[in-house]
C-alpha positions in Angstrom: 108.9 -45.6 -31.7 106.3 -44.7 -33.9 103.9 -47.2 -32.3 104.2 -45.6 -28.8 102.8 -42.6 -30.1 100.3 -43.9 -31.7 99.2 -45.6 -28.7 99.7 -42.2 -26.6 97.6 -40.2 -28.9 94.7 -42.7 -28.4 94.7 -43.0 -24.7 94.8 -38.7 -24.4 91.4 -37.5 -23.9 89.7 -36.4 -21.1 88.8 -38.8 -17.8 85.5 -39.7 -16.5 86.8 -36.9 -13.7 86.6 -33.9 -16.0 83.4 -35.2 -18.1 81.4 -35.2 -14.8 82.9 -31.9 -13.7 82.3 -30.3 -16.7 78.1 -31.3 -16.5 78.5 -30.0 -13.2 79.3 -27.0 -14.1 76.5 -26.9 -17.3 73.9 -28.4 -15.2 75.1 -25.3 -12.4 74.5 -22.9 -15.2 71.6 -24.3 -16.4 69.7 -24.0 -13.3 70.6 -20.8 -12.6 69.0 -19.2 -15.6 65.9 -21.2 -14.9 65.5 -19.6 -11.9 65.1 -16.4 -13.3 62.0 -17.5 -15.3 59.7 -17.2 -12.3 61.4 -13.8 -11.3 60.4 -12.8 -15.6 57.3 -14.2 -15.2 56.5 -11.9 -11.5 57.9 -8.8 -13.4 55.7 -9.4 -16.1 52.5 -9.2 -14.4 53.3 -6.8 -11.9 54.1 -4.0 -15.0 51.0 -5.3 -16.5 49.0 -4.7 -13.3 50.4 -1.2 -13.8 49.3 -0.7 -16.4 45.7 -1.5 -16.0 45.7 0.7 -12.9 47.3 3.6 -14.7 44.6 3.1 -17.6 42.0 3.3 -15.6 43.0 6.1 -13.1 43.3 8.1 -16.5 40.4 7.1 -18.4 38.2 7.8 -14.7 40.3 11.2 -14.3 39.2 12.0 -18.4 35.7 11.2 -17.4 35.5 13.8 -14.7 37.2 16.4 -16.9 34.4 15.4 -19.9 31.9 15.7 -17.3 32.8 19.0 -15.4 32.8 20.6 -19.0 29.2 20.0 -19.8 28.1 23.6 -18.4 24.3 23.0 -19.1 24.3 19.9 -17.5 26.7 20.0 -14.6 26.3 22.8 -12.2 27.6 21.5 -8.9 29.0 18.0 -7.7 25.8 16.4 -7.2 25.1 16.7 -11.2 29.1 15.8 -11.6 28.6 12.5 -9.6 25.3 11.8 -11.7 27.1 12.3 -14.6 30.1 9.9 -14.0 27.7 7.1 -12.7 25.7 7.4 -16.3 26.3 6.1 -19.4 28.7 6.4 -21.2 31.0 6.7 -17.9 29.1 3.9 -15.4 31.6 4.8 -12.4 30.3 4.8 -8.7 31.5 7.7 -7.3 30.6 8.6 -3.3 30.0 12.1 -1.6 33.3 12.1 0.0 37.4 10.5 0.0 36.0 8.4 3.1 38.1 5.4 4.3 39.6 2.8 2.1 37.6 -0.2 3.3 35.9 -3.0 1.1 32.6 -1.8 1.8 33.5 1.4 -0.8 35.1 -0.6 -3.7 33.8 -1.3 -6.8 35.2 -3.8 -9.2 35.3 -2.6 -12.8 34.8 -4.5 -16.3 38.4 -4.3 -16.9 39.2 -6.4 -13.5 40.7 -3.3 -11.4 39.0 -2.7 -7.9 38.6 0.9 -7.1 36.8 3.6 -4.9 35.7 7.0 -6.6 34.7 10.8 -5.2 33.9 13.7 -6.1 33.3 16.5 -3.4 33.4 20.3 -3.5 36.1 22.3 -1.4 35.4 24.7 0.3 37.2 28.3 0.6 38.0 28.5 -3.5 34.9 30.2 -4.4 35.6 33.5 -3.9 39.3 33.5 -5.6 37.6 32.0 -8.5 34.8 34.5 -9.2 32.2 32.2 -7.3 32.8 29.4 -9.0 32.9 25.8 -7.7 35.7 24.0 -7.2 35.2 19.8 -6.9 38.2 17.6 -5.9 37.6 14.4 -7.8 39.8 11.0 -7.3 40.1 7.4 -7.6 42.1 4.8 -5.6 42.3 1.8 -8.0 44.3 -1.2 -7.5 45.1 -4.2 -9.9 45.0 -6.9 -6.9 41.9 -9.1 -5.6 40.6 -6.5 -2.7 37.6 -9.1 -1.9 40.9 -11.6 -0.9 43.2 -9.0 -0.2 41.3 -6.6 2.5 44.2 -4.1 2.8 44.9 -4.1 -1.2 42.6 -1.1 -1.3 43.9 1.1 1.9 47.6 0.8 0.4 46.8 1.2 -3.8 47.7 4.9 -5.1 45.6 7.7 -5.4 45.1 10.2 -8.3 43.2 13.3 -7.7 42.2 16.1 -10.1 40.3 19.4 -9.3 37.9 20.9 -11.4 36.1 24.2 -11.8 32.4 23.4 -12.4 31.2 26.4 -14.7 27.0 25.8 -14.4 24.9 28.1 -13.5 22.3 27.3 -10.2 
């Protein structure tokens, strides 16, 4: 009797059946979280795209606030454009929001393609004791907009007024 058992407990294991089945079911797994590398990897630069654009929308939007301030320099939107295409700013802003096209953009140092503008509205001077009030805004995307001729029309917008304080 004893030698029965013996020989029973060295023949139980598992079969060739459940070893294959069970690196099915690990090589099913395995491939499954592999797939979401790509997914990680897409997430990952689209928050950092993002990011760049959010940067630079603020540090343009900061510019125009810097600038508008200077009273002795910047009396209306001409001078407010002048001042955010010199140094230390070096944006290109145009006369007006115009359309979204390539011909308008302007790729910066930091990779981000972008259209800037700065124009006076009209109807605010009086309820503001004569003072001028300038809509200034950037559309800024992250994407190639020389490869990518509608990355431009569809990127967001950020807009800011300011009250320009100069004297003519």
């Amino acid at each position: 009797m004893k030698k029965q058992s013996f020989l029973k407990r060295l023949r139980a294991g598992f079969s060739l059946i459940e070893v294959n089945m069970a690196i099915f079911v690990l090589a099913g797994g395995a491939l499954a979280l592999l797939g979401l590398f790509p997914l990680g990897l897409r997430e990952s630069l689209a928050a950092r795209n993002e990011m760049r654009v959010a940067a630079f929308a603020e540090r343009f939007i900061n510019a125009a606030r810097i600038a508008a301030s200077d009273t002795e320099n910047v009396a209306d939107v001409s001078d407010l454009r002048s001042a955010l295409q010199s140094s230390p700013f070096n944006f290109t802003v145009m006369d007006d929001a115009g359309d979204a096209d390539m011909e308008n953009a302007k790729k910066d140092d930091s990779g981000v393609y972008y259209r800037a503008w700065a124009f006076e509205e009209d109807g605010y001077g009086a309820e503001y004791g004569g003072k001028r009030i300038v809509q200034v805004g950037v559309q800024v995307t992250a994407e190639n907009a020389e490869q990518n001729k509608r990355a431009l029309m569809v990127a967001p917008m950020y807009v800011v007024r300011v009250i320009l304080d100069g004297q003519d």
